[in-house]
PDB file of N, CA, C and O in Angstrom:
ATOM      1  N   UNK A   1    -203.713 139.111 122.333  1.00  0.00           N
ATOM      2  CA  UNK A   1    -202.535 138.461 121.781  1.00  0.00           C
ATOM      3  C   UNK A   1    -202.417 138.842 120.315  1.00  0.00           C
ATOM      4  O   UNK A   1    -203.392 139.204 119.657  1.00  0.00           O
ATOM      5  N   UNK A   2    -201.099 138.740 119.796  1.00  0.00           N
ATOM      6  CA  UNK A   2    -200.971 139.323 118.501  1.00  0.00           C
ATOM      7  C   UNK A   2    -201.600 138.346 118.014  1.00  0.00           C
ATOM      8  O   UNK A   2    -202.795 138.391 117.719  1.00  0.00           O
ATOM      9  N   UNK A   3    -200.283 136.583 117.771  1.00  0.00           N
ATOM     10  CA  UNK A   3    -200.386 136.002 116.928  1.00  0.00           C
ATOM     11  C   UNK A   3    -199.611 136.096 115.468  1.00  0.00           C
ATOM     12  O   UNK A   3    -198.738 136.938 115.263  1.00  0.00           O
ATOM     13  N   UNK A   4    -200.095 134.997 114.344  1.00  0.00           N
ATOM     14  CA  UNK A   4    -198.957 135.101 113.673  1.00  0.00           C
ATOM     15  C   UNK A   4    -199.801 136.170 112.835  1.00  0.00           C
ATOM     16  O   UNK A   4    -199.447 137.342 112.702  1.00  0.00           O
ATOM     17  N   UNK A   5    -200.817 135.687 112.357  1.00  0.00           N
ATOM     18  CA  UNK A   5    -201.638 137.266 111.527  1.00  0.00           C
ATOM     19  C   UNK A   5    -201.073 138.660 111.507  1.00  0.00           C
ATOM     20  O   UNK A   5    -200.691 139.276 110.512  1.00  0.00           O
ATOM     21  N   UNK A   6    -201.081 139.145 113.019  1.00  0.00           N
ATOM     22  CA  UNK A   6    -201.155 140.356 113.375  1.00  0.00           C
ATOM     23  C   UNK A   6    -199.667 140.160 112.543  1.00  0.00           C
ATOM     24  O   UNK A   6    -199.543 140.548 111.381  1.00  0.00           O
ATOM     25  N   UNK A   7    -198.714 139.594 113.196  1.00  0.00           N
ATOM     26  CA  UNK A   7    -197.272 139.474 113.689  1.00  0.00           C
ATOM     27  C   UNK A   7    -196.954 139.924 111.549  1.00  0.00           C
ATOM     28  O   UNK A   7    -196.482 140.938 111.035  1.00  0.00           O
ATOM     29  N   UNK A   8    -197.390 138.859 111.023  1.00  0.00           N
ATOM     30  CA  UNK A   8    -197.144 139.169 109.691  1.00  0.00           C
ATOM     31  C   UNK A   8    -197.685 140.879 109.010  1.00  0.00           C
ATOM     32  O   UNK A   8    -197.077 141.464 108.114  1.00  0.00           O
ATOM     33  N   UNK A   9    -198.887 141.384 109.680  1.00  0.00           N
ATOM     34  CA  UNK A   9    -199.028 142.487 109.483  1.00  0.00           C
ATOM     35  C   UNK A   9    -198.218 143.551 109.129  1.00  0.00           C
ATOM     36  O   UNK A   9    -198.114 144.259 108.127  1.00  0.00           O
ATOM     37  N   UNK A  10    -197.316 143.441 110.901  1.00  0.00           N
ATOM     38  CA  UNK A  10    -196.023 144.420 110.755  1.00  0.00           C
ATOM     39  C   UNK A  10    -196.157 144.119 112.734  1.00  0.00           C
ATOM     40  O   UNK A  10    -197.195 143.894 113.357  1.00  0.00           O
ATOM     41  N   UNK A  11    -194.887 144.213 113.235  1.00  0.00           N
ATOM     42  CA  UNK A  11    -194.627 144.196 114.131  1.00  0.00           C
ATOM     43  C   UNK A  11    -192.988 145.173 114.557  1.00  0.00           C
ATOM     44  O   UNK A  11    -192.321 145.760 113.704  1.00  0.00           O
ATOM     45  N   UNK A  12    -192.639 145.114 116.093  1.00  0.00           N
ATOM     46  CA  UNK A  12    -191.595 145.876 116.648  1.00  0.00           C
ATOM     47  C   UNK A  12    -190.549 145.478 115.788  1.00  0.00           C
ATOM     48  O   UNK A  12    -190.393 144.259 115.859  1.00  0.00           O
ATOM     49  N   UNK A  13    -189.959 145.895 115.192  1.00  0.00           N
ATOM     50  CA  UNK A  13    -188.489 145.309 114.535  1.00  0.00           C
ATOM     51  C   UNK A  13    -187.920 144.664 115.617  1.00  0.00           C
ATOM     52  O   UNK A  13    -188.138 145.140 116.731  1.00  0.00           O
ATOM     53  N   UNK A  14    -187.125 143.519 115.496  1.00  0.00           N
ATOM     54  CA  UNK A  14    -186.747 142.486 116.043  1.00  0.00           C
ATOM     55  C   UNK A  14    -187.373 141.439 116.258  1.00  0.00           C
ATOM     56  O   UNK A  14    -186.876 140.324 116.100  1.00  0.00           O
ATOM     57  N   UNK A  15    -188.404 141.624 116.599  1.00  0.00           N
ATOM     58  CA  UNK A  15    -189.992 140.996 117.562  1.00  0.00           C
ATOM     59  C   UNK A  15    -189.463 139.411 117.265  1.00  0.00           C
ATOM     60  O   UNK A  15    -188.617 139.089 116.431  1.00  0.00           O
ATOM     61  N   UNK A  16    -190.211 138.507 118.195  1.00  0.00           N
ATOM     62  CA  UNK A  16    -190.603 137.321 117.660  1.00  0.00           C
ATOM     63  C   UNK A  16    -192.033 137.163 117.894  1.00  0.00           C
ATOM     64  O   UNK A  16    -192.716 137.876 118.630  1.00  0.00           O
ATOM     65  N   UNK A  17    -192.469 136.062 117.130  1.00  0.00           N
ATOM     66  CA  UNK A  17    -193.813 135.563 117.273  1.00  0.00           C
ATOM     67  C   UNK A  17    -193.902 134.610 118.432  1.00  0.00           C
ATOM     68  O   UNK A  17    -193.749 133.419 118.163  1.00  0.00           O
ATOM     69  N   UNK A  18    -194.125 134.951 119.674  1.00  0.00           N
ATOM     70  CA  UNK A  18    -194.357 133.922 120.700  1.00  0.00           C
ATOM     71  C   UNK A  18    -195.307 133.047 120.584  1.00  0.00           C
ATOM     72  O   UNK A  18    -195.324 132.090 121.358  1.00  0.00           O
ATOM     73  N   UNK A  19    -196.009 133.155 119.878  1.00  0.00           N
ATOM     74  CA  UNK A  19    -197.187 132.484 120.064  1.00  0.00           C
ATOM     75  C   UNK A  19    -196.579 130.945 118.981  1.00  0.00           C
ATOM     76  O   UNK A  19    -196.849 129.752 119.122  1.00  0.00           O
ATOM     77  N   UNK A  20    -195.522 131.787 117.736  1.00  0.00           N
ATOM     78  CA  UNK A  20    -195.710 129.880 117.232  1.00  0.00           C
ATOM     79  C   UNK A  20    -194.120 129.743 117.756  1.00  0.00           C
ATOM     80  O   UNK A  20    -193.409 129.027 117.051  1.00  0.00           O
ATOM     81  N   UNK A  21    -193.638 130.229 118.672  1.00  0.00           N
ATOM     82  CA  UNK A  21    -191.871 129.722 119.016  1.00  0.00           C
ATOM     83  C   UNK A  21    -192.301 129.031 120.127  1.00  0.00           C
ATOM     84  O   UNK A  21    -191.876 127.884 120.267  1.00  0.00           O
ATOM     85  N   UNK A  22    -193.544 129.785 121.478  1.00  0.00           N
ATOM     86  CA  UNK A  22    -193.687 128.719 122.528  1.00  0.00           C
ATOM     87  C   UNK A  22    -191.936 128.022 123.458  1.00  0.00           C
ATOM     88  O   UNK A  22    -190.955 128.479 124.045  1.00  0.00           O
ATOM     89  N   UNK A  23    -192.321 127.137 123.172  1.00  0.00           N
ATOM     90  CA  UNK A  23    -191.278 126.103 123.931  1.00  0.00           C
ATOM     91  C   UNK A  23    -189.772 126.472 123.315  1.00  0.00           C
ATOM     92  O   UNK A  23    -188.824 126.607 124.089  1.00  0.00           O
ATOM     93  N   UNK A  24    -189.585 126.651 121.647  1.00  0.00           N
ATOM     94  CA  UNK A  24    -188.524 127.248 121.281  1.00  0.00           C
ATOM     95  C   UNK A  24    -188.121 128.872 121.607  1.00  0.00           C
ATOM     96  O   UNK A  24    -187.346 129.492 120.879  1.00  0.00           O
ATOM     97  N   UNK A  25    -188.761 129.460 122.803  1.00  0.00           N
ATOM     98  CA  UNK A  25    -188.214 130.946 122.488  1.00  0.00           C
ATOM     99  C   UNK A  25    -187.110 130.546 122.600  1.00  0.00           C
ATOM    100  O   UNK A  25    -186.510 130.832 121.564  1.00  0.00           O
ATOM    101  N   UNK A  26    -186.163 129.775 123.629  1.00  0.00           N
ATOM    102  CA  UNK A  26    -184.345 129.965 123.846  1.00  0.00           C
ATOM    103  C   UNK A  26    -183.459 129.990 122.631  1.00  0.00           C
ATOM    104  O   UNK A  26    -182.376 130.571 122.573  1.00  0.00           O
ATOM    105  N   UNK A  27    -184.146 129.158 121.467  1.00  0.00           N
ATOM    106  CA  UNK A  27    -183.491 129.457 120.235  1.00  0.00           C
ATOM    107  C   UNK A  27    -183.409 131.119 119.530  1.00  0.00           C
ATOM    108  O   UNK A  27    -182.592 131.727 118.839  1.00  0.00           O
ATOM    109  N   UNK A  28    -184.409 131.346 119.990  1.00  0.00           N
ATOM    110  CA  UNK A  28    -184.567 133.570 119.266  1.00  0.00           C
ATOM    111  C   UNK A  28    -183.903 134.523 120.183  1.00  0.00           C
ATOM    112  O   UNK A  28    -183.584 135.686 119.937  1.00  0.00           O
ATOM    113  N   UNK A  29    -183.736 133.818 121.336  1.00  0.00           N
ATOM    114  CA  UNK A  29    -183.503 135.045 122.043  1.00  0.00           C
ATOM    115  C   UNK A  29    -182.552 135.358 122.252  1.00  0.00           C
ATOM    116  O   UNK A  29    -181.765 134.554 121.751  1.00  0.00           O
ATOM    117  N   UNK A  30    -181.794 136.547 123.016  1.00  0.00           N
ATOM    118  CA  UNK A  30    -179.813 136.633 122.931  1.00  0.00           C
ATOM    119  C   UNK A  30    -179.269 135.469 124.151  1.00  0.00           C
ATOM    120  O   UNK A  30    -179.718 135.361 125.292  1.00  0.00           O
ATOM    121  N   UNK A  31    -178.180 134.668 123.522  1.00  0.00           N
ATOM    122  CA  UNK A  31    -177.192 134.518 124.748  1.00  0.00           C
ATOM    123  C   UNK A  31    -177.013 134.963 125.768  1.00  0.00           C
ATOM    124  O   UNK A  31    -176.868 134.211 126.733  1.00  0.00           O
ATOM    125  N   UNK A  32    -176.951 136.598 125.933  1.00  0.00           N
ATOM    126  CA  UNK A  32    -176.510 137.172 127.428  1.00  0.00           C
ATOM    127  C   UNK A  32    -177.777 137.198 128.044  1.00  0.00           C
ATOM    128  O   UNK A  32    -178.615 137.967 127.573  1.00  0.00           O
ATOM    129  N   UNK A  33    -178.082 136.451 129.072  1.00  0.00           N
ATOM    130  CA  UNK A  33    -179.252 136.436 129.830  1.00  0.00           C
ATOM    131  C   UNK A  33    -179.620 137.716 130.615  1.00  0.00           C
ATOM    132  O   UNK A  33    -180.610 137.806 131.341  1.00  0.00           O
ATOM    133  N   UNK A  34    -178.573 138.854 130.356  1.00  0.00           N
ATOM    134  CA  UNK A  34    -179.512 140.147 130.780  1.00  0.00           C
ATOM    135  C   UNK A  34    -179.219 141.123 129.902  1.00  0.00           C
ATOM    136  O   UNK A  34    -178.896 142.244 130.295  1.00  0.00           O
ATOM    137  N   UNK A  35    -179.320 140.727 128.297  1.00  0.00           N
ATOM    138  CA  UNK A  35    -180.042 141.645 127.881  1.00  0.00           C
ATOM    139  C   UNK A  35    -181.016 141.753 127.606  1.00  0.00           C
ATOM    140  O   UNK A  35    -181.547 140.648 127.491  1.00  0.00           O
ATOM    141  N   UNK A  36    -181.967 142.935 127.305  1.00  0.00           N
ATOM    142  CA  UNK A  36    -182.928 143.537 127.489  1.00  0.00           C
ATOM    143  C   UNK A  36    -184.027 142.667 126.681  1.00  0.00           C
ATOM    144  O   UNK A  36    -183.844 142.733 125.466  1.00  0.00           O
ATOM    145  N   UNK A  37    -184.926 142.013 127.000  1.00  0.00           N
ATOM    146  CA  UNK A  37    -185.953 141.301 126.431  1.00  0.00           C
ATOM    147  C   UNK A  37    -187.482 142.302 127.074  1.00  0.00           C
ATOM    148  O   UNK A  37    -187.987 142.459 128.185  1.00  0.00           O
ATOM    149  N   UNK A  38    -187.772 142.772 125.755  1.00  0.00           N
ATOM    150  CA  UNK A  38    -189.244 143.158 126.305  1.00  0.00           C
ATOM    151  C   UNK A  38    -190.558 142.394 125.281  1.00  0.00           C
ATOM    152  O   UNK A  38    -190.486 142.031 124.107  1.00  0.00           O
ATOM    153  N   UNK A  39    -191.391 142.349 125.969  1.00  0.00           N
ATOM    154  CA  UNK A  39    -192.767 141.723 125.418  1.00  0.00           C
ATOM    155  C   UNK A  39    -193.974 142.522 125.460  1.00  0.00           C
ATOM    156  O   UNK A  39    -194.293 143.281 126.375  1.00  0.00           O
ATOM    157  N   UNK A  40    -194.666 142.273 124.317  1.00  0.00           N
ATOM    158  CA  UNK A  40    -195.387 143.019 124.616  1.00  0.00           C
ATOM    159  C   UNK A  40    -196.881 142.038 123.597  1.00  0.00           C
ATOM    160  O   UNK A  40    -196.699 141.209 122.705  1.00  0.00           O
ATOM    161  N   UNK A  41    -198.280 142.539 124.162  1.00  0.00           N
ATOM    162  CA  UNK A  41    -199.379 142.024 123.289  1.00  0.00           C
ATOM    163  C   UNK A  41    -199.896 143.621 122.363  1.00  0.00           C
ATOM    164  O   UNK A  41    -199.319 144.661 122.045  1.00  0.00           O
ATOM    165  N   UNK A  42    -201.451 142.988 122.181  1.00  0.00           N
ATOM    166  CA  UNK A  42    -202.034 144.233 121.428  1.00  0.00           C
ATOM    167  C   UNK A  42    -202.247 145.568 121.631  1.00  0.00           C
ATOM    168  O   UNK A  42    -202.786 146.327 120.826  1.00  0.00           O
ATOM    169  N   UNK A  43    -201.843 145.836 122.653  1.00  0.00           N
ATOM    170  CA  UNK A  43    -202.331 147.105 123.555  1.00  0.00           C
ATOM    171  C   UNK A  43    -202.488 147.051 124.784  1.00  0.00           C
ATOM    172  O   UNK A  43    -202.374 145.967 125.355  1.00  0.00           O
ATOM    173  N   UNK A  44    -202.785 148.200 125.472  1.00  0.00           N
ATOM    174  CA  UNK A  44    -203.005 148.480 126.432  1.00  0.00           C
ATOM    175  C   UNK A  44    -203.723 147.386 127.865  1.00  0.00           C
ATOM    176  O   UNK A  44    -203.247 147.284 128.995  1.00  0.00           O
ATOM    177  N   UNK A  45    -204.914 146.727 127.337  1.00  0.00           N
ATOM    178  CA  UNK A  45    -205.835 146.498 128.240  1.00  0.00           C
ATOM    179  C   UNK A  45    -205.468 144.626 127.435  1.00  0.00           C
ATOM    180  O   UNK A  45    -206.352 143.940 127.949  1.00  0.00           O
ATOM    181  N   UNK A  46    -204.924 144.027 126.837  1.00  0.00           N
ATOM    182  CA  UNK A  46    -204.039 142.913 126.822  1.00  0.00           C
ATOM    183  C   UNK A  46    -203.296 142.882 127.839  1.00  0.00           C
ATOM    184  O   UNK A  46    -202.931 143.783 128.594  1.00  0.00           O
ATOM    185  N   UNK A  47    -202.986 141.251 127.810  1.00  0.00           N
ATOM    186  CA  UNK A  47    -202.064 140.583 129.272  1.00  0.00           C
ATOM    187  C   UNK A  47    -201.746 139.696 128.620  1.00  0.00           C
ATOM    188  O   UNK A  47    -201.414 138.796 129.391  1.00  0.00           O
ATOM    189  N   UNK A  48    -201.626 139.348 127.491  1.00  0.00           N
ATOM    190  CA  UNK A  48    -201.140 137.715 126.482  1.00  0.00           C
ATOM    191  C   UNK A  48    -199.483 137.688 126.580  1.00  0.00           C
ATOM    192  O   UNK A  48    -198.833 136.655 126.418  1.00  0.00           O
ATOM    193  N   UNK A  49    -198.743 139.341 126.949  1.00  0.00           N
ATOM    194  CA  UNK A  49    -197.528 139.041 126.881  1.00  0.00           C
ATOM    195  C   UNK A  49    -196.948 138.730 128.458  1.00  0.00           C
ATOM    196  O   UNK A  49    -195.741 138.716 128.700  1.00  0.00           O
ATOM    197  N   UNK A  50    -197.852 138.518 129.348  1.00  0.00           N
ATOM    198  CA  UNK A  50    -196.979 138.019 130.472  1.00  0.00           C
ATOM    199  C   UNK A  50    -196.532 136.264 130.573  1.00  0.00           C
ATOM    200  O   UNK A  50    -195.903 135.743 131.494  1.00  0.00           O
ATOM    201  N   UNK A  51    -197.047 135.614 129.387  1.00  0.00           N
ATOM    202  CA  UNK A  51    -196.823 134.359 129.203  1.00  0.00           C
ATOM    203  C   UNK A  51    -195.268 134.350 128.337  1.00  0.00           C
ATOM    204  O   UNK A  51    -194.347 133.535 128.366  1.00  0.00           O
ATOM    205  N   UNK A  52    -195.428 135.488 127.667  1.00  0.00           N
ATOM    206  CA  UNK A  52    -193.541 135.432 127.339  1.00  0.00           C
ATOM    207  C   UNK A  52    -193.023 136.097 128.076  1.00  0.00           C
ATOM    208  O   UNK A  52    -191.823 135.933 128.297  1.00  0.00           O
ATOM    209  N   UNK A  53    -193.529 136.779 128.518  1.00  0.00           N
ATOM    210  CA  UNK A  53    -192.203 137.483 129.583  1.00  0.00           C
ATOM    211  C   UNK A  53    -191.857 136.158 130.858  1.00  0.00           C
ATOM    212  O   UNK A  53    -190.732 135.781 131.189  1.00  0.00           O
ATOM    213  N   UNK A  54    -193.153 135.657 131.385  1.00  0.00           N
ATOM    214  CA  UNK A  54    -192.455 134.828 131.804  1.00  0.00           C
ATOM    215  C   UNK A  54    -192.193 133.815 131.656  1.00  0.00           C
ATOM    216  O   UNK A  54    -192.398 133.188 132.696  1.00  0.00           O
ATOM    217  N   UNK A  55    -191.579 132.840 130.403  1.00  0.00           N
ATOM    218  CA  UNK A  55    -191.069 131.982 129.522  1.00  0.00           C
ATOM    219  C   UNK A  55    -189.674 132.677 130.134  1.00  0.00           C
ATOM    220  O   UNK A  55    -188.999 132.148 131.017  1.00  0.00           O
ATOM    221  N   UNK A  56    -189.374 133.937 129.515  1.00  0.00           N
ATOM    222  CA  UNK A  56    -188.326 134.351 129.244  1.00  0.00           C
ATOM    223  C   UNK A  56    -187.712 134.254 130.860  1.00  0.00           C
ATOM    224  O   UNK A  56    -186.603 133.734 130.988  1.00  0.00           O
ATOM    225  N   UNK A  57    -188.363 134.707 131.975  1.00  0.00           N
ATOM    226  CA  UNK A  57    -187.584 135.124 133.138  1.00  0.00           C
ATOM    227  C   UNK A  57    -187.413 133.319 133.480  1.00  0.00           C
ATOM    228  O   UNK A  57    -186.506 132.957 134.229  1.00  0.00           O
ATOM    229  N   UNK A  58    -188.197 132.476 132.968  1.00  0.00           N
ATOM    230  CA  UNK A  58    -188.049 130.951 133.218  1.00  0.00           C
ATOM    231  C   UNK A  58    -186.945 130.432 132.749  1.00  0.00           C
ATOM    232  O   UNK A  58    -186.316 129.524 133.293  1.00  0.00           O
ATOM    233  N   UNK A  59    -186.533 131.223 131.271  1.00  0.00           N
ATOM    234  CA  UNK A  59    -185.111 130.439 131.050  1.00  0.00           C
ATOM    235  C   UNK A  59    -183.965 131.436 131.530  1.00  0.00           C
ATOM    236  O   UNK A  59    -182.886 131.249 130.969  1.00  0.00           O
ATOM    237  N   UNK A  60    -184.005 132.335 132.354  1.00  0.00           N
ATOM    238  CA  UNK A  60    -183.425 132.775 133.104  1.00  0.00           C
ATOM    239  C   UNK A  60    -182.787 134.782 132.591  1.00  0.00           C
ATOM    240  O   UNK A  60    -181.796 135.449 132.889  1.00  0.00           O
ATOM    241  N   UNK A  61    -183.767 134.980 131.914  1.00  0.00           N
ATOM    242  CA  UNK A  61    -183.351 136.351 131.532  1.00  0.00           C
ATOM    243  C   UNK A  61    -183.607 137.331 132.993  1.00  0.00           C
ATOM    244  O   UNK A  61    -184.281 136.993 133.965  1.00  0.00           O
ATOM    245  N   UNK A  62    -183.017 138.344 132.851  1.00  0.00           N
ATOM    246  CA  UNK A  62    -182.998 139.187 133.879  1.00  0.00           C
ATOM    247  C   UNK A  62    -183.795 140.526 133.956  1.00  0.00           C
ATOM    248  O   UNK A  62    -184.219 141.166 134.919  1.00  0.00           O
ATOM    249  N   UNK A  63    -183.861 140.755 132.433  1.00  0.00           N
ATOM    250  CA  UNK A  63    -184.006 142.188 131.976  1.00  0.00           C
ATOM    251  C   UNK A  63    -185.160 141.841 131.166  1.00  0.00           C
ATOM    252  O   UNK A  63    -185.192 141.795 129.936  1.00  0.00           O
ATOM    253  N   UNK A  64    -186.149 141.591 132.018  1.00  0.00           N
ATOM    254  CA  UNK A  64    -187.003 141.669 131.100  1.00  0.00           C
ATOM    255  C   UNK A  64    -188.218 142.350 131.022  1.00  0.00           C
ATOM    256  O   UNK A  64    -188.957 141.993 131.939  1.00  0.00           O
ATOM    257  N   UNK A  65    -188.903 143.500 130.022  1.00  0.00           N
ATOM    258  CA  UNK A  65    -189.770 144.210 130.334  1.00  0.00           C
ATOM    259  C   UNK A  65    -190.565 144.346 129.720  1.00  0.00           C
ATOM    260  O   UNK A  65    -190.393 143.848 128.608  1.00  0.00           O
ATOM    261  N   UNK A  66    -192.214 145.207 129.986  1.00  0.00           N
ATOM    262  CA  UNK A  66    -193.313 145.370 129.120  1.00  0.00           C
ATOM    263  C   UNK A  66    -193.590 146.656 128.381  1.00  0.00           C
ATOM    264  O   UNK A  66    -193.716 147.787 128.851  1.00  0.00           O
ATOM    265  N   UNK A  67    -193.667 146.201 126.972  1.00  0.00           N
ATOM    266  CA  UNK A  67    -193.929 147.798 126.092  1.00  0.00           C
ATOM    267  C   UNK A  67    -195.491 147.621 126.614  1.00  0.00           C
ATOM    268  O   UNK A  67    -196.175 146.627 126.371  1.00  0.00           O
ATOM    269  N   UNK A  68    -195.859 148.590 127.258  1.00  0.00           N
ATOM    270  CA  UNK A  68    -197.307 148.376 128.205  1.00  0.00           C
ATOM    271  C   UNK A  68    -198.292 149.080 126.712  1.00  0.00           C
ATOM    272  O   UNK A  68    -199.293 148.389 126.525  1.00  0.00           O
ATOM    273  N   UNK A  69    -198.185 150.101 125.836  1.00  0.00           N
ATOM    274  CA  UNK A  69    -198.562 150.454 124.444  1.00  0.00           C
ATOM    275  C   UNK A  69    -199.350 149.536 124.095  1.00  0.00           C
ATOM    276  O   UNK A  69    -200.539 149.676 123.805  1.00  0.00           O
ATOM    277  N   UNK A  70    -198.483 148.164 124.108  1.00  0.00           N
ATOM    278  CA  UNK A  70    -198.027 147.406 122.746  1.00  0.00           C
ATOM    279  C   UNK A  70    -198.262 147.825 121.602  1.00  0.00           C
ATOM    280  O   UNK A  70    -197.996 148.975 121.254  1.00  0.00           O
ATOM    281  N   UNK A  71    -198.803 146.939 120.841  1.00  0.00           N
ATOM    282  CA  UNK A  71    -198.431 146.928 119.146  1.00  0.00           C
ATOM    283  C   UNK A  71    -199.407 148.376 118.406  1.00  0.00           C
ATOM    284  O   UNK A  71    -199.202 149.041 117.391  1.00  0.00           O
ATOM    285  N   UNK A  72    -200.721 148.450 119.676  1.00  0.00           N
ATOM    286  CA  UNK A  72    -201.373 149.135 118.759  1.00  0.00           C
ATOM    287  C   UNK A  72    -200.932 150.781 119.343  1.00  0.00           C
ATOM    288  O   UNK A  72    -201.487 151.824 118.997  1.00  0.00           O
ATOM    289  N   UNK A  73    -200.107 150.682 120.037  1.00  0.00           N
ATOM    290  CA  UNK A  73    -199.471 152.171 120.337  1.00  0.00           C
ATOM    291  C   UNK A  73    -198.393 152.575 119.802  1.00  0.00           C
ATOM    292  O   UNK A  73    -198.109 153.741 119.526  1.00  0.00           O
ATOM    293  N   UNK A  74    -197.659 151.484 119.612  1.00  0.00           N
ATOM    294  CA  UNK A  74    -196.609 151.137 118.815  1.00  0.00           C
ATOM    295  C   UNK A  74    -196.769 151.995 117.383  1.00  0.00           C
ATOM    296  O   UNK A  74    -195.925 152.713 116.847  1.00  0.00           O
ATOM    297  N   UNK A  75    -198.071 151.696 116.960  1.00  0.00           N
ATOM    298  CA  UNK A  75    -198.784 151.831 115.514  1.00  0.00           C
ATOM    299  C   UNK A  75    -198.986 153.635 115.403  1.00  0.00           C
ATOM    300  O   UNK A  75    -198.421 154.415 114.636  1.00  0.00           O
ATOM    301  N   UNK A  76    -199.996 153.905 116.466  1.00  0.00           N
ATOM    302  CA  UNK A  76    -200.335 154.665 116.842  1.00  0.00           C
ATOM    303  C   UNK A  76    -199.334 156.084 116.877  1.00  0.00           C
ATOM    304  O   UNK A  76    -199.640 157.094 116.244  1.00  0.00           O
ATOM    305  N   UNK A  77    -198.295 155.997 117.585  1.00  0.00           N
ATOM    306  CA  UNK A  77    -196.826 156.829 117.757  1.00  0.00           C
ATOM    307  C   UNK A  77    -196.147 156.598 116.157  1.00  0.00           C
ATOM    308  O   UNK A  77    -195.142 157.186 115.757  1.00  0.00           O
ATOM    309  N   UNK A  78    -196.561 156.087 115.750  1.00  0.00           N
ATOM    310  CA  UNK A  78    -196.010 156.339 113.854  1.00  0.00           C
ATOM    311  C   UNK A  78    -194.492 155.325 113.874  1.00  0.00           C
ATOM    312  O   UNK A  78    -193.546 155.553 113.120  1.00  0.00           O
ATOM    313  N   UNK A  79    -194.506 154.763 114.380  1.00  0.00           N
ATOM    314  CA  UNK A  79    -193.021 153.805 114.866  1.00  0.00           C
ATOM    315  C   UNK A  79    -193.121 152.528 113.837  1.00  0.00           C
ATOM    316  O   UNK A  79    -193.924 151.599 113.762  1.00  0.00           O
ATOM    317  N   UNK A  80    -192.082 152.847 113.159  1.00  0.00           N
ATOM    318  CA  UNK A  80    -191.695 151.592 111.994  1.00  0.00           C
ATOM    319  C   UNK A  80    -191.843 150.429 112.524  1.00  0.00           C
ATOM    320  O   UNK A  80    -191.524 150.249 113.699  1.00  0.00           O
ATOM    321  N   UNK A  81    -192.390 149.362 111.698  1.00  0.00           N
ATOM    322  CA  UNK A  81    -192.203 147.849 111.805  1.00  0.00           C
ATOM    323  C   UNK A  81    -191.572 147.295 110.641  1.00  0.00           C
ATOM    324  O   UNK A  81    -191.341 147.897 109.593  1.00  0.00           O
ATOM    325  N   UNK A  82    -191.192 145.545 111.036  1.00  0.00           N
ATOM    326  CA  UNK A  82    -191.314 144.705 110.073  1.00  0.00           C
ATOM    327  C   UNK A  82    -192.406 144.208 109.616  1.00  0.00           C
ATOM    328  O   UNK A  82    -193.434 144.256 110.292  1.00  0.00           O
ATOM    329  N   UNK A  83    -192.372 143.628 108.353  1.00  0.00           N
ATOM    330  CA  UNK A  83    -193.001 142.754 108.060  1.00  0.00           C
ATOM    331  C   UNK A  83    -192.697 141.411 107.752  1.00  0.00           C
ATOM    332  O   UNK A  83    -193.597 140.627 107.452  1.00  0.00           O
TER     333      UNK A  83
END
């Protein structure tokens, strides 16, 4: 799992921090329930993001998928973040 640490590090542009939204993701996420929501944790051999992905398919998104990478491939491939 990232977390907020990692998350403040630098993360996917857009990203949210699932870990402190929890129960509020419906407030971050888009209106149209099928656009594209992907989740993702630290890497590869992480599974922390199937608890938002399925949050997300719970409040009824459609499109929702895994950067299977995650963050540290993300990193890895030279791919901009926020901070």
């Amino acid at each position: 799992m990232n977390g907020p640490s990692k998350y403040a590090e630098g993360h996917v542009p857009g990203a949210v921090d699932f870990s402190s939204k929890g129960a509020d993701l419906a407030s971050v996420l888009p209106a149209d329930k099928g656009a594209l929501v992907v989740a993702y944790c630290g890497g590869p051999q992480c599974s922390a993001y199937k608890a938002a992905a399925k949050k997300a398919a719970e409040l009824g998104y459609t499109n929702v998928k895994h950067l299977s990478a995650g963050r540290s491939g993300w990193l890895a491939a030279g791919e901009a973040v926020e901070k």
